[in-house]
LOLUM-706448 format. One record per residue (C-alpha): residue in one letter; x, y, z; chain. Coordinates in nm, 4 decimals. Layout:
! residues N
a:X:Y:Z:A $
...
This chain:
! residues 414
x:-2.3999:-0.7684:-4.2450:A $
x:-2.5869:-1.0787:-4.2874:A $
x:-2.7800:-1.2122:-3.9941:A $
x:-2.7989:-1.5804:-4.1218:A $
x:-2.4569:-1.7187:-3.9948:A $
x:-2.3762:-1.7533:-3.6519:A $
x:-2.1702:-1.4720:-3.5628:A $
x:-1.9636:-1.4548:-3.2342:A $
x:-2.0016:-1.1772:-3.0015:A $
x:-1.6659:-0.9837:-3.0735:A $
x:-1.8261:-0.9916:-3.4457:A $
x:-2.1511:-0.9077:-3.3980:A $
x:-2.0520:-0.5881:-3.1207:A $
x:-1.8401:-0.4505:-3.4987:A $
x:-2.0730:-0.5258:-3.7415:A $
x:-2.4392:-0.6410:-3.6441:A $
x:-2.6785:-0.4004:-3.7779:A $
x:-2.4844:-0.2458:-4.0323:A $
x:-2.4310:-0.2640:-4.3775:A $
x:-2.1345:-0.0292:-4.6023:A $
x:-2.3280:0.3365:-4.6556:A $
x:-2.5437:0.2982:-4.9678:A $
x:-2.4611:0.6755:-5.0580:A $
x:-2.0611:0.7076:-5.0595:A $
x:-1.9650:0.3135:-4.9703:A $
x:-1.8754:0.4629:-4.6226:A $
x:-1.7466:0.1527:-4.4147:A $
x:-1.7810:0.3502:-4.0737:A $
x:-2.0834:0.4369:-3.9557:A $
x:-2.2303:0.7859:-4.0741:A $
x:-2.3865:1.0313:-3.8349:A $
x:-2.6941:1.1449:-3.9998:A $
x:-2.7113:1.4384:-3.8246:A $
x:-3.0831:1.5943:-3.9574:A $
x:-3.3980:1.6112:-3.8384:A $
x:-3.5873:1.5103:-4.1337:A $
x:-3.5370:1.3136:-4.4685:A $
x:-3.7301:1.3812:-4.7916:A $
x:-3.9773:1.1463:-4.9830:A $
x:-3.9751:0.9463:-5.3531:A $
x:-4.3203:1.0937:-5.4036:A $
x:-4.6225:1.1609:-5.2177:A $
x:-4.7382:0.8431:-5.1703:A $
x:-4.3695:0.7365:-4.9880:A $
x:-4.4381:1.0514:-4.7631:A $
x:-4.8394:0.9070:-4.6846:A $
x:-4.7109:0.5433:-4.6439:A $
x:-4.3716:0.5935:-4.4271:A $
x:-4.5758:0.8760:-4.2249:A $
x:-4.8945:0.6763:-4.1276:A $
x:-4.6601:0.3612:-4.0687:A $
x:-4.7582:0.1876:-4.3817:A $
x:-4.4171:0.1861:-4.5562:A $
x:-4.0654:0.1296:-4.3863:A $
x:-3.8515:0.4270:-4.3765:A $
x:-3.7370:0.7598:-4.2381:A $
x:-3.9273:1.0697:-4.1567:A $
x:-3.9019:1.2607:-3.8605:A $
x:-3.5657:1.2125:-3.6272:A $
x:-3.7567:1.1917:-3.3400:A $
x:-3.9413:0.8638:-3.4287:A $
x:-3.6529:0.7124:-3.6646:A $
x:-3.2759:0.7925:-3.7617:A $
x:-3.0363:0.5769:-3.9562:A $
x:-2.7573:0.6616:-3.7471:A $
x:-2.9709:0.5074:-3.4442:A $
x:-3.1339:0.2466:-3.6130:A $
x:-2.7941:0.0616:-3.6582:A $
x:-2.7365:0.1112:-3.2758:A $
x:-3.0846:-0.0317:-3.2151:A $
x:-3.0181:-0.3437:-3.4671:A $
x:-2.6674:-0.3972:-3.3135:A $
x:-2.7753:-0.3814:-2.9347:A $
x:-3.0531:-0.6190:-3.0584:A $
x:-2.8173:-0.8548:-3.2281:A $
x:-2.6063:-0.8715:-2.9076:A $
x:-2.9488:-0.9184:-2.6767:A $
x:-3.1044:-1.1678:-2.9037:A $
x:-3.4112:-0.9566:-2.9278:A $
x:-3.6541:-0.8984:-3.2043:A $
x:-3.6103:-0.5246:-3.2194:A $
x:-3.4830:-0.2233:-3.0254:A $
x:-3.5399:0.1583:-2.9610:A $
x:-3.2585:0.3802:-2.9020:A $
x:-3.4126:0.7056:-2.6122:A $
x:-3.2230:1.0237:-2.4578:A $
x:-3.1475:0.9176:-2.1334:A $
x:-3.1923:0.5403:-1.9010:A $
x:-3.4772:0.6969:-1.7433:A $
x:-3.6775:0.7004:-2.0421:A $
x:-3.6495:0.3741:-2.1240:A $
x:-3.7086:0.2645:-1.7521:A $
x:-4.0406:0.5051:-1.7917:A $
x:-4.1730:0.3726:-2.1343:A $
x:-4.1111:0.0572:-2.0787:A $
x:-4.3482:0.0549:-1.8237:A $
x:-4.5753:0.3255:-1.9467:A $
x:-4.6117:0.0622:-2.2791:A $
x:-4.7870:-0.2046:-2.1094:A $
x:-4.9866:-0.0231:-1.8570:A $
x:-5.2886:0.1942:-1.8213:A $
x:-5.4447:0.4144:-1.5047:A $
x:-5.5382:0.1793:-1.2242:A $
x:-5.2474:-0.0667:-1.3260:A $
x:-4.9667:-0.1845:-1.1030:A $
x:-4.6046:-0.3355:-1.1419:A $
x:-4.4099:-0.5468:-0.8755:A $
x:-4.0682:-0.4342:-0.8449:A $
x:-3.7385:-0.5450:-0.6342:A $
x:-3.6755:-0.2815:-0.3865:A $
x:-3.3063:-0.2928:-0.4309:A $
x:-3.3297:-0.0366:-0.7115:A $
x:-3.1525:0.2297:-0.8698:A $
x:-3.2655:0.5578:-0.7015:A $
x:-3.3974:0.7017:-1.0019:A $
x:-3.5953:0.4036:-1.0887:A $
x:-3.7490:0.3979:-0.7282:A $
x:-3.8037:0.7590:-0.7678:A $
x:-3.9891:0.6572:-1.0506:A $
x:-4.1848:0.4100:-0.9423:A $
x:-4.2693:0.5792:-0.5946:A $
x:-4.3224:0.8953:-0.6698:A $
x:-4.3292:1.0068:-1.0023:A $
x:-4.5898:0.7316:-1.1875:A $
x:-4.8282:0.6830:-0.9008:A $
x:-4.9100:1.0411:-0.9962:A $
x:-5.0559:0.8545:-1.3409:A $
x:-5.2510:0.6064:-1.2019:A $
x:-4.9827:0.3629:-1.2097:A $
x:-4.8789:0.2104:-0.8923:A $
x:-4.5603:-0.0166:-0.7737:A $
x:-4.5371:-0.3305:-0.4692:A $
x:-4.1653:-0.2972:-0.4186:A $
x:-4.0625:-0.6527:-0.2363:A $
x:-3.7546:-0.7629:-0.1544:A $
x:-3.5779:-0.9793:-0.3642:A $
x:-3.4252:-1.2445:-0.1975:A $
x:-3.7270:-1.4418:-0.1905:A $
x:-3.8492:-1.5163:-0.5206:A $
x:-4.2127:-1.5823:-0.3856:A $
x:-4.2309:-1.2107:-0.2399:A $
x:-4.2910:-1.1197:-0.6319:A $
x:-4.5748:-1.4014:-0.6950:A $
x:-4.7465:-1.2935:-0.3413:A $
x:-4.7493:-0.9217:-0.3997:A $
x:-4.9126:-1.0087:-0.8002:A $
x:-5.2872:-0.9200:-0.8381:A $
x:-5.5135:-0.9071:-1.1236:A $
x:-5.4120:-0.5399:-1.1804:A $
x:-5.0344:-0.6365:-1.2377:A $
x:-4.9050:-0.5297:-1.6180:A $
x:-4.5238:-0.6231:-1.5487:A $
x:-4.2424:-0.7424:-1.2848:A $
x:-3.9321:-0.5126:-1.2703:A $
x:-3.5833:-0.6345:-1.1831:A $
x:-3.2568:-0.5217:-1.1948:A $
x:-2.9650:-0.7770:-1.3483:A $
x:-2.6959:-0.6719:-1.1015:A $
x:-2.8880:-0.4801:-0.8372:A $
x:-2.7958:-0.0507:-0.7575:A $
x:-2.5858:0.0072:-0.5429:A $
x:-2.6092:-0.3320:-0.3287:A $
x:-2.4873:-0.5820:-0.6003:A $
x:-2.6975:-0.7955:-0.5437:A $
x:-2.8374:-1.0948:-0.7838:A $
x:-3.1777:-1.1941:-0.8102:A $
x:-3.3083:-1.5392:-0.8319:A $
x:-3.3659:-1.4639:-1.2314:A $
x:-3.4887:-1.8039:-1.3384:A $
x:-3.7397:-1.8395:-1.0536:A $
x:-3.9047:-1.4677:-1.0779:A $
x:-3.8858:-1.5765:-1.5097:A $
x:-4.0867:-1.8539:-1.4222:A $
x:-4.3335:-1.6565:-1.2000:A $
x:-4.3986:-1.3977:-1.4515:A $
x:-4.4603:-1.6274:-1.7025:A $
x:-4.6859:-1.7807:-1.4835:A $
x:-4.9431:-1.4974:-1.4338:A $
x:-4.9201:-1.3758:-1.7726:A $
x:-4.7404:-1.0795:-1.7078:A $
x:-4.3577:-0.9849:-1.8866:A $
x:-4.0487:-0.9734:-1.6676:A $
x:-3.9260:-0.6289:-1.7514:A $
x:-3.4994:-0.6540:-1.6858:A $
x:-3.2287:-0.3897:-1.6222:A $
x:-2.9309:-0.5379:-1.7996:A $
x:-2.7338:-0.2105:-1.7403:A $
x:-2.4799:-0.3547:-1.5073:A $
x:-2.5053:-0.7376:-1.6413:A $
x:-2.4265:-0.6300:-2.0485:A $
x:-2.5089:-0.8645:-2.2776:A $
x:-2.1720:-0.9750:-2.3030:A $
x:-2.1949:-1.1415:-1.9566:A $
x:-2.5705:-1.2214:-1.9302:A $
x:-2.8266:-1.2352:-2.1865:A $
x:-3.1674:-1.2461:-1.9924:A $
x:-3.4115:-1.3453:-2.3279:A $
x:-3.2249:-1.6945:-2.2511:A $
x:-3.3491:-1.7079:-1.8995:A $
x:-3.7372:-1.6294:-1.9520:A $
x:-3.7255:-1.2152:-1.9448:A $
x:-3.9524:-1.0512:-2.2172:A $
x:-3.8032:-0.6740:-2.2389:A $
x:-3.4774:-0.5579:-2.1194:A $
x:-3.3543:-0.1347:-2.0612:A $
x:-2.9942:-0.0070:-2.0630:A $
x:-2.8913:0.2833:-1.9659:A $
x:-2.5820:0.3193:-2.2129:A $
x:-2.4566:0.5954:-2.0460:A $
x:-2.2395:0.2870:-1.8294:A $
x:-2.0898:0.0197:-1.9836:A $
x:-2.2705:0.0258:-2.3277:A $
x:-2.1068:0.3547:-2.3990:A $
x:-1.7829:0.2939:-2.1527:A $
x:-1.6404:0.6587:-2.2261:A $
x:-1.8491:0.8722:-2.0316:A $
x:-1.9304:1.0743:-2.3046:A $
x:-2.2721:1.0081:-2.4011:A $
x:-2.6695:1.0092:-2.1957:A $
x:-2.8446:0.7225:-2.4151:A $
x:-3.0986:0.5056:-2.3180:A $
x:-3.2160:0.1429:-2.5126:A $
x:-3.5003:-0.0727:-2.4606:A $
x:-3.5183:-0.3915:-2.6513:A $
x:-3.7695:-0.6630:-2.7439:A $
x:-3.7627:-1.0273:-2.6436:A $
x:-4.0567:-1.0841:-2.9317:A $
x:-4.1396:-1.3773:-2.6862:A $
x:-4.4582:-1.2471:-2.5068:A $
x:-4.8008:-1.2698:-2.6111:A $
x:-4.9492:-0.9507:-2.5849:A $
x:-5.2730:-1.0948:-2.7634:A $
x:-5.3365:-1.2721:-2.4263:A $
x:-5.6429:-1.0152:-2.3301:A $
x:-5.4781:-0.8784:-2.0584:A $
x:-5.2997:-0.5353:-2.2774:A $
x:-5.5714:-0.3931:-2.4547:A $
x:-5.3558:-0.1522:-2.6699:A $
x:-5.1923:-0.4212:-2.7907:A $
x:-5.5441:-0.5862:-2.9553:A $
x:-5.7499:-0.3164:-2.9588:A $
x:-5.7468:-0.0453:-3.2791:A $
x:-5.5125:0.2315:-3.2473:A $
x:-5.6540:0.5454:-3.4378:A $
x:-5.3108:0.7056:-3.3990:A $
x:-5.1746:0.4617:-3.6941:A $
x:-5.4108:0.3948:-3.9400:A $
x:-5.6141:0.1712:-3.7012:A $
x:-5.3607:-0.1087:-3.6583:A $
x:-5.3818:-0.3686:-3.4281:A $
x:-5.0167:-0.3761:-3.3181:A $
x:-5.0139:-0.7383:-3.1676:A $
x:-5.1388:-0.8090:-3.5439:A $
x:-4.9455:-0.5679:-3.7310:A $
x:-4.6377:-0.5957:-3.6276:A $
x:-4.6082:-0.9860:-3.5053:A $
x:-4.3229:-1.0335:-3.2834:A $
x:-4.1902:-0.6803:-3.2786:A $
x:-4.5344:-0.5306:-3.1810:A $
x:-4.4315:-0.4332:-2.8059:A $
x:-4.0873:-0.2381:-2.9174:A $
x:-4.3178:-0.0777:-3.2588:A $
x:-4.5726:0.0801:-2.9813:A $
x:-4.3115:0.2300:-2.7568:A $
x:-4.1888:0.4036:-3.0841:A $
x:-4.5204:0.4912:-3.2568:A $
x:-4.6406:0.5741:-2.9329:A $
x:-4.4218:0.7081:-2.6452:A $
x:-4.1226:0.8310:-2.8659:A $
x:-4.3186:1.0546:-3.1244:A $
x:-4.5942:1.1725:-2.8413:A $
x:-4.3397:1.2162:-2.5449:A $
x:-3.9897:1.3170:-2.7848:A $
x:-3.6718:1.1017:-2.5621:A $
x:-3.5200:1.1024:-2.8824:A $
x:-3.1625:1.0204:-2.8990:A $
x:-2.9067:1.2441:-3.0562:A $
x:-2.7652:1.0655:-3.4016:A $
x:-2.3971:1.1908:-3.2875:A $
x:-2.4788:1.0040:-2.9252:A $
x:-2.5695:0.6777:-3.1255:A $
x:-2.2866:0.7545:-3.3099:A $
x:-2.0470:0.7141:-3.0103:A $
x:-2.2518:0.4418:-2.8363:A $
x:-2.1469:0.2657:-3.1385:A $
x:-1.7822:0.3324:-3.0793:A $
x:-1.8190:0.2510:-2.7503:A $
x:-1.9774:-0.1397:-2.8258:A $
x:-1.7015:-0.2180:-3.0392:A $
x:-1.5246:-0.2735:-2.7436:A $
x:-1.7608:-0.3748:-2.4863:A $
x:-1.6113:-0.7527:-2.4697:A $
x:-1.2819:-0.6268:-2.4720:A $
x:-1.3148:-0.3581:-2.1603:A $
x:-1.5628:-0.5691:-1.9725:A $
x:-1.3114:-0.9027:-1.9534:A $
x:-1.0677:-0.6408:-1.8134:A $
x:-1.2799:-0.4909:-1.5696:A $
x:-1.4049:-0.8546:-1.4363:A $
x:-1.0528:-0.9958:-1.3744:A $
x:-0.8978:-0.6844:-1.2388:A $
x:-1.2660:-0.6366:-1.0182:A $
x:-1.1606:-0.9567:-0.8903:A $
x:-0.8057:-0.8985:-0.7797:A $
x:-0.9162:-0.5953:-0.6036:A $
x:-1.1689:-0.7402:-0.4307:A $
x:-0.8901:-0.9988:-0.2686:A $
x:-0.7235:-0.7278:-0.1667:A $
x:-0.9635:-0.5134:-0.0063:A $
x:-1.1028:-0.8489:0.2079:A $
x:-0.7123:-0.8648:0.3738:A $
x:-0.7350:-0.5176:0.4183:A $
x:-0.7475:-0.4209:0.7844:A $
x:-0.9845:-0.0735:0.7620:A $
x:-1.2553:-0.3013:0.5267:A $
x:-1.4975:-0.4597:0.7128:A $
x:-1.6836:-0.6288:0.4367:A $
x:-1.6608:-0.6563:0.0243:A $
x:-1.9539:-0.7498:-0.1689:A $
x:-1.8674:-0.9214:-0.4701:A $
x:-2.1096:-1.1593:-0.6698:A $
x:-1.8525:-1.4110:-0.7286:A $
x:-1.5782:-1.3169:-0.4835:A $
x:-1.4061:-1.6715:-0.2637:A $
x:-1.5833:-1.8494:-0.5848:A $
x:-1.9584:-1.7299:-0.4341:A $
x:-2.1499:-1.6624:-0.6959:A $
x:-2.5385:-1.5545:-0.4796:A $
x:-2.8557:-1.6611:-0.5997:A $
x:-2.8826:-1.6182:-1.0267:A $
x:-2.5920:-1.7576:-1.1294:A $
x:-2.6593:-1.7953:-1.4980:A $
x:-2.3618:-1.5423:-1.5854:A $
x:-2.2423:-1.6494:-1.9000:A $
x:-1.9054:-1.5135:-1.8188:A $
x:-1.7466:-1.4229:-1.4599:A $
x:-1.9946:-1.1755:-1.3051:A $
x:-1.9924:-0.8078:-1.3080:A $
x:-1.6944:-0.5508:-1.2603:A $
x:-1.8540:-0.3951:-0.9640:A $
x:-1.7563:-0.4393:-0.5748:A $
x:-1.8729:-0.2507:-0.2586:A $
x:-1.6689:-0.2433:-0.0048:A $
x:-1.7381:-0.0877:0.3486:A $
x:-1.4729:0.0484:0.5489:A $
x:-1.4238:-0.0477:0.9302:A $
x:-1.3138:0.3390:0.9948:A $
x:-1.1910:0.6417:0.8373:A $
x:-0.9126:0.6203:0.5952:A $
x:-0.6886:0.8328:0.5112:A $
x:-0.7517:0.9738:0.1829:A $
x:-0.5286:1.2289:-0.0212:A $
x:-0.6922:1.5834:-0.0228:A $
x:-0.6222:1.5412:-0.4462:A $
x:-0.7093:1.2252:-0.6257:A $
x:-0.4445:1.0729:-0.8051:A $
x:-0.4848:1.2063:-1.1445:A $
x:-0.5364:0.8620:-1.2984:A $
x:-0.8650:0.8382:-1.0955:A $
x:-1.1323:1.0615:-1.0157:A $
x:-1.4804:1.0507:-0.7990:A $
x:-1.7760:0.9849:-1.0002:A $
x:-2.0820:1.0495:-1.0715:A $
x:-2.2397:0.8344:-1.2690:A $
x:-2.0439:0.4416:-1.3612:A $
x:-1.8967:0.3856:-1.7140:A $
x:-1.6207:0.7048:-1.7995:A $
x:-1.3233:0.5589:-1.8508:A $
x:-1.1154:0.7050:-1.5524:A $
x:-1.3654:0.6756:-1.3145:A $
x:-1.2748:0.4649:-0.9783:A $
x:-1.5092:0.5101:-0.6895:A $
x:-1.7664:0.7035:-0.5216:A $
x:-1.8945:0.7581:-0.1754:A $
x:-2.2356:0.6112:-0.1288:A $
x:-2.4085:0.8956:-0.0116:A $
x:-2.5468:1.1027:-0.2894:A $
x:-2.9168:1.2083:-0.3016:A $
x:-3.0453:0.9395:-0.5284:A $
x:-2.9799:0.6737:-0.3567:A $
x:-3.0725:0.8471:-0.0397:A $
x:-3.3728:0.6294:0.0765:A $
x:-3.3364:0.3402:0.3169:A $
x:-3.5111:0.0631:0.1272:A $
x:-3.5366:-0.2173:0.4241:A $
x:-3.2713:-0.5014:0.5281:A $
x:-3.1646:-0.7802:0.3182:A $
x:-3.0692:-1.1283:0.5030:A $
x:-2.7501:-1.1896:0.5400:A $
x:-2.6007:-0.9394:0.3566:A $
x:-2.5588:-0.5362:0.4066:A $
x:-2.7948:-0.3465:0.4906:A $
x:-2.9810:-0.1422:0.2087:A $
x:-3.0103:0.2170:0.1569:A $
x:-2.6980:0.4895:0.2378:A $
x:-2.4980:0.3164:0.4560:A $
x:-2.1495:0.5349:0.6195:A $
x:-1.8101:0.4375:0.5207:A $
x:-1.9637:0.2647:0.1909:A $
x:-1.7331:0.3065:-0.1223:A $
x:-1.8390:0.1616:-0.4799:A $
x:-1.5982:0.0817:-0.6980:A $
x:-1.6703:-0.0078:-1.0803:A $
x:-1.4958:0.0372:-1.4747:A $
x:-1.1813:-0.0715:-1.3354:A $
x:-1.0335:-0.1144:-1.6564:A $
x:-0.6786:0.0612:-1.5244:A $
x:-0.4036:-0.0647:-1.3840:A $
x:-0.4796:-0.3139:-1.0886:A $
x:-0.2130:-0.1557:-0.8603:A $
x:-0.3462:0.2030:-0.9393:A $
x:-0.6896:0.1059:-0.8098:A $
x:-0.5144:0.0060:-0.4891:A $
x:-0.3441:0.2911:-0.4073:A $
């Protein structure tokens, strides 16, 4: 489709991206389910393999069927490109790995998802590259904890598990500041409710697995561009220095405002392989047809259950970003905030040996049936500090998180 006219977002999460399959006229997209494509000639093969020429190689680097999920997820962030890896964790890992070298550190919220703090604490440090986790309910904690070996600032949209919201426009305006990109997890925020390229951030990871995907069928992993950092500035030399790898390109030359998201591919993805599976792409594409449509659901129906549960006499507290109308520091949601709640009980309840068989325990937020979890698996199994006035952070007994409540309201009650 043409990018010109100002689509809506219902249009854009159907279309943007793609155009009708040159080959058969296909209107669906096709899965092109190979791991390598053949060349015109041999010059096509010397200019598309050293970078030279656009077009598709190797599956690992490029695919069709995941270059329409990367244009589309773009279209819907307002970025200037995107790259399409195997799991979230990649693209939490290379999008730091891109901007940052041994002896580097980042400055990170501590109110993480465990395997990003796993990450950051014990798995990069082992690379040279270091992380100041602060807590985020100051804004300043991020600015005092910056020193002249800070590549990045890492935050999380919607914070996991704690909900909570992060003064975005103030930690924007910090990182912009030193000179550094703000580096978001929009997993649990979507671009359908929050787009953080409006709000100062420079690169933004998904894990689709959640909401992108929505079925639970999928591992899948974007990262996407903002194009609105200058990584010329001196401070990233791989970004103005020559890169032998690629016919000596200077990539903040080369490839002008997509140069941060062309690295992480030329780079990361063909020496490190998170490729994405084409048939994975496939259904993250099914699954963002519908991502307006499921999360409007989820929102309104996360809000009637989190009225309930407050009245209920076993919960002793429900954190909900906008629950009584409270919407916690951040509160550029371009739509009601997320369809997640915690909720803590005051004691045991009594729960049915068998789920009811409209709802199962999770393991991971986005399948389609999924209801709840206890808080207490491994990965989040690190107490991370205290936030003020709010729950504590880290495992915390009795906690229950609820999220894709896209079923029936009373069901989730019961």
């Amino acid at each position: 489709m043409s990018e010109k006219r100002n689509y809506g977002f219902d249009t854009l999460q159907v279309h943007a991206g793609q155009v009708p399959d040159p080959a058969t006229g296909a209107s669906a997209v096709p899965i092109y389910q190979t791991t390598s494509f053949m060349f015109k000639d041999f010059a096509a093969a010397q200019g598309i393999s050293s970078g030279e020429m656009a077009g598709y190689d190797y599956t690992r680097i490029v695919n069709p069927t995941n270059h329409i999920l990367e244009n589309r997820i773009a279209a819907l962030e307002g970025g200037s490109g995107a790259l399409a890896v195997a799991p979230g964790s990649a693209a939490t890992a290379y999008s730091i790995l891109n901007s940052t070298h041994t002896g580097d550190n980042i400055v990170a919220a501590k109110t993480l998802y465990g395997g990003s703090f796993h990450l950051f604490v014990n798995t990069l440090p082992k690379h040279g590259v270091t992380t100041t986790l602060v807590d985020p309910i100051d804004p300043k904690n991020f600015e005092r904890a910056i020193d002249e070996k800070t590549k990045a600032i890492f935050i999380e949209m919607i914070g996991n598990p704690d909900i909570n919201i992060v003064d975005f426009d103030a930690v924007a305006a910090i990182a912009a500041k030193h000179t550094i990109p703000l580096i978001v997890d929009n997993t649990f925020g979507t671009p359908f409710l929050f787009t953080p390229f409006e709000h100062g951030a420079n690169v933004i990871v998904h894990s689709a697995t959640k909401f992108i995907g929505g079925h639970g069928t999928s591992i899948g992993g974007l990262i996407v561009d903002g194009g609105n950092f200058d990584w010329a500035s001196g401070k990233f030399p791989d970004f103005t220095t020559s890169d032998p790898a690629y016919s000596g390109f200077i990539h903040a030359e080369k490839w002008g405002n997509q140069g941060y998201i062309v690295k992480a591919r030329h780079h990361y993805m063909r020496d490190s392989g998170a490729c994405m599976s084409p048939f994975n792409a496939f259904l993250f594409l099914e699954g963002i047809e519908t991502l307006s449509l499921r999360v409007e659901r989820q929102v309104r129906n996360a809000q009637k259950v989190a009225e309930y549960l407050s009245g209920h006499p076993q919960v002793g507290w429900v954190n909900y970003p906008r629950h009584q109308g409270r919407i916690r520091a951040g509160q550029a949601f371009h739509r009601k905030p997320r369809a997640l709640l915690l909720p803590r009980q005051r004691r045991r309840l009594e729960v049915p040996r068998r789920a009811p068989r409209h709802c199962y325990p999770w393991a991971a937020l986005g399948g389609r049936t999924a209801c709840g979890r206890s808080q207490a698996r491994a990965d989040q199994a690190i107490v991370r500090g205290r936030g003020r006035g709010g729950p504590p952070m880290g495992p915390r007994p009795g906690l229950r998180e609820g999220a894709h409540l896209i079923q029936s309201p009373r069901n989730l009650k019961e």
